[in-house]
Every structure is written in C-alpha cells, then in structure tokens.
C-alpha positions in Angstrom: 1.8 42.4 5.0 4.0 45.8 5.7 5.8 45.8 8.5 7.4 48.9 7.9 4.4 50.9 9.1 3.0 48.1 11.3 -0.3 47.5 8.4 -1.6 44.3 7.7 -4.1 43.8 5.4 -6.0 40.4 5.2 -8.2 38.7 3.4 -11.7 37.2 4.5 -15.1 35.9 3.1 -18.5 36.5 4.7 -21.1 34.8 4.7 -22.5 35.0 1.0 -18.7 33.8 0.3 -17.7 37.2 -0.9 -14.3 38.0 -0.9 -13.4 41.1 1.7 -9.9 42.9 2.3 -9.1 44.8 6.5 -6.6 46.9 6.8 -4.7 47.1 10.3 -5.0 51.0 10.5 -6.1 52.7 13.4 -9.3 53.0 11.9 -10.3 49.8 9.9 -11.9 50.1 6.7 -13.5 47.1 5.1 -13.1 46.9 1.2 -14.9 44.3 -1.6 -12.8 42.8 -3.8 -16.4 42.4 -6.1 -16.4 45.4 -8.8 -19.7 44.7 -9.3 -19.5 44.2 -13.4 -20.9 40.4 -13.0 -17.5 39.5 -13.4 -15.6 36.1 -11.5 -12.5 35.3 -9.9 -11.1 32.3 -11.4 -9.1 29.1 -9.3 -6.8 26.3 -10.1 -4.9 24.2 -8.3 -1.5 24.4 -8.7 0.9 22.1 -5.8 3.8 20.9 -6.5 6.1 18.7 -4.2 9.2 18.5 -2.4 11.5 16.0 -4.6 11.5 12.6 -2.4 14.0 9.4 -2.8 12.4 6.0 -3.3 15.5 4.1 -3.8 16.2 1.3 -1.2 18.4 3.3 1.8 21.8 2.4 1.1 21.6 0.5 -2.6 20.7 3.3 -4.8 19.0 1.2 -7.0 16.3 2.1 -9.4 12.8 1.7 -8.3 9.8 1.0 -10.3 6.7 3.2 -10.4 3.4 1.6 -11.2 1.0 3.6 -10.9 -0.4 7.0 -9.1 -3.7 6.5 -7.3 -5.9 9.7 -6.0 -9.5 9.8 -3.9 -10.8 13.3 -5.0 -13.4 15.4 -6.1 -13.2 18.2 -8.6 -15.3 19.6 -10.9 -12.6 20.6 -13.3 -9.6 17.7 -14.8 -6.4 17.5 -13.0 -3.1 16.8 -14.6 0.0 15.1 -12.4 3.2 15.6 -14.0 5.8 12.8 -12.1 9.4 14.0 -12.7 12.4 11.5 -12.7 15.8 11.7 -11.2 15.8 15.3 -10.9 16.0 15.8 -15.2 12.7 18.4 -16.1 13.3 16.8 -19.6 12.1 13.0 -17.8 8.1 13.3 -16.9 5.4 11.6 -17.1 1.9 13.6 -17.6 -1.5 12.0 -16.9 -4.9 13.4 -16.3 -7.5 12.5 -13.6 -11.2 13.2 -15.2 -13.0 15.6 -13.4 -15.2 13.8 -10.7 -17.9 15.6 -8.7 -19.5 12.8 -7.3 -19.6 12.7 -3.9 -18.0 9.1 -2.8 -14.7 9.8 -3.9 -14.1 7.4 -6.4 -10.2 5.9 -6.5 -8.9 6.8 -10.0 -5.6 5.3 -11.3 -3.0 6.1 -13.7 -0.4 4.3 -14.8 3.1 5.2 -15.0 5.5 2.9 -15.8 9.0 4.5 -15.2 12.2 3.6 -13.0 13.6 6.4 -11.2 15.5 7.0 -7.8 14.3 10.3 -7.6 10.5 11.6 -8.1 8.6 14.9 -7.9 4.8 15.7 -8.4 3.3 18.3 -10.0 -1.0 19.1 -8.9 -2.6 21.2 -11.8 -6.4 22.2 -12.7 -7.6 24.7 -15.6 -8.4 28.5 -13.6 -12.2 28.2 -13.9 -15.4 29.9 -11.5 -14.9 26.4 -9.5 -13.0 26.6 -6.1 -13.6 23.1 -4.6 -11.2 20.6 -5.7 -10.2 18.4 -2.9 -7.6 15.7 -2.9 -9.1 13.0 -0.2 -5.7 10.6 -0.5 -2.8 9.8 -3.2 -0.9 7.5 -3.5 2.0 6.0 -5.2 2.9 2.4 -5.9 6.5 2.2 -6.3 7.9 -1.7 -6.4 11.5 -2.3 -5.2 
C-alpha cells in the first residue's frame, strides 16, 4: 500500500486459483504474478505466538506441561518449538507427521517441562502445498 500517491495494490486469485495483482490507478491494470516458465510459488506455515503465563494467578509457581495436542491436516510435517520462561536457549521441538486424511486425526506430543512462562512456534517446509489447517491445539499444562 502507498499512501503517498493514494495507490493500492492488492492481491487476488481467480477462479483457476491463479495469483493476480490491481493497482488503484485511475485506470486499473490487472497483472499475473505466473511468468509462465512452469515454475511454483512455494508456502509454509510459519505462526508464532504471543508469550502467555500459566502460572497459578498470584503464586508464581511453576507449572507442568504434559503434552501439546493438535486436530490438523497438512500435507507437509509441522514442527512446534515451546519456549520456557522467556530464555530462547529453553525449547522444546517436536514434529507432528504430516496428515492429509480428512478426519482430523488428534496427534500428541509430549513435552515434559515446568515453566511459568510459554511461547509457540508453528512451522512447515515451503513446498507447492498451501492447505495446512490447524482444526484445534491444545495444551495440557498440570498445576
């Protein structure tokens, strides 16, 4: 977007699911973003979280995590990387297979760490495949 000269350009897909470009000029020109060599774009996830408190409100206490649970489907692995208590150097990496079935199978991974503090990292290999969906997550933490 430039605001400066009141121009926005945006991106859309037609039909076919081809990837288009319209600029906001007087005079709208629509551009491909295919160059036509046979070529792909490439996607990955990549989501990361806000960092969120799961110590008991007012004790500050250590909590323990058990395990991280998602309902997804992907054609392509995902890796979750749990940070601790706000230290980059404490993390705990685990990868969901990928799972293209279509009833969403619940997949588990265990974690095993105390911490008052956790963050989640979301991340797939860029490949040609662009529908990874993440149906529900969630986190078993025990007090």
């Amino acid at each position: 977007i430039d605001n400066s000269q009141n121009r926005y350009n945006n991106l859309c897909l037609d039909e076919n699911l081809e990837v288009h470009t319209v600029d906001g000029a007087e005079a709208s020109k629509l551009y491909t973003l295919y160059d036509g060599t046979g070529s792909t774009e490439s996607f990955s996830l990549n989501w990361k979280s806000g960092i969120t408190s799961i110590a008991d409100m007012g004790r500050g206490s250590r909590n323990m995590i058990r395990r991280v649970t998602m309902a997804y489907s992907s054609k392509d692995p995902i890796t979750a990387t749990m940070t601790f208590d706000k230290n980059s150097n404490l993390t705990k990496t685990m990868t969901f297979p990928a799972n293209s079935t279509s009833d969403n199978k619940f997949y588990s991974a265990y974690v095993g760490r105390r911490a008052k503090f956790i963050q989640l990292d979301l991340l797939s290999t860029a490949s040609a495949n662009y529908d990874t969906k993440i149906e529900k997550m969630e986190i078993e933490v025990d007090g």
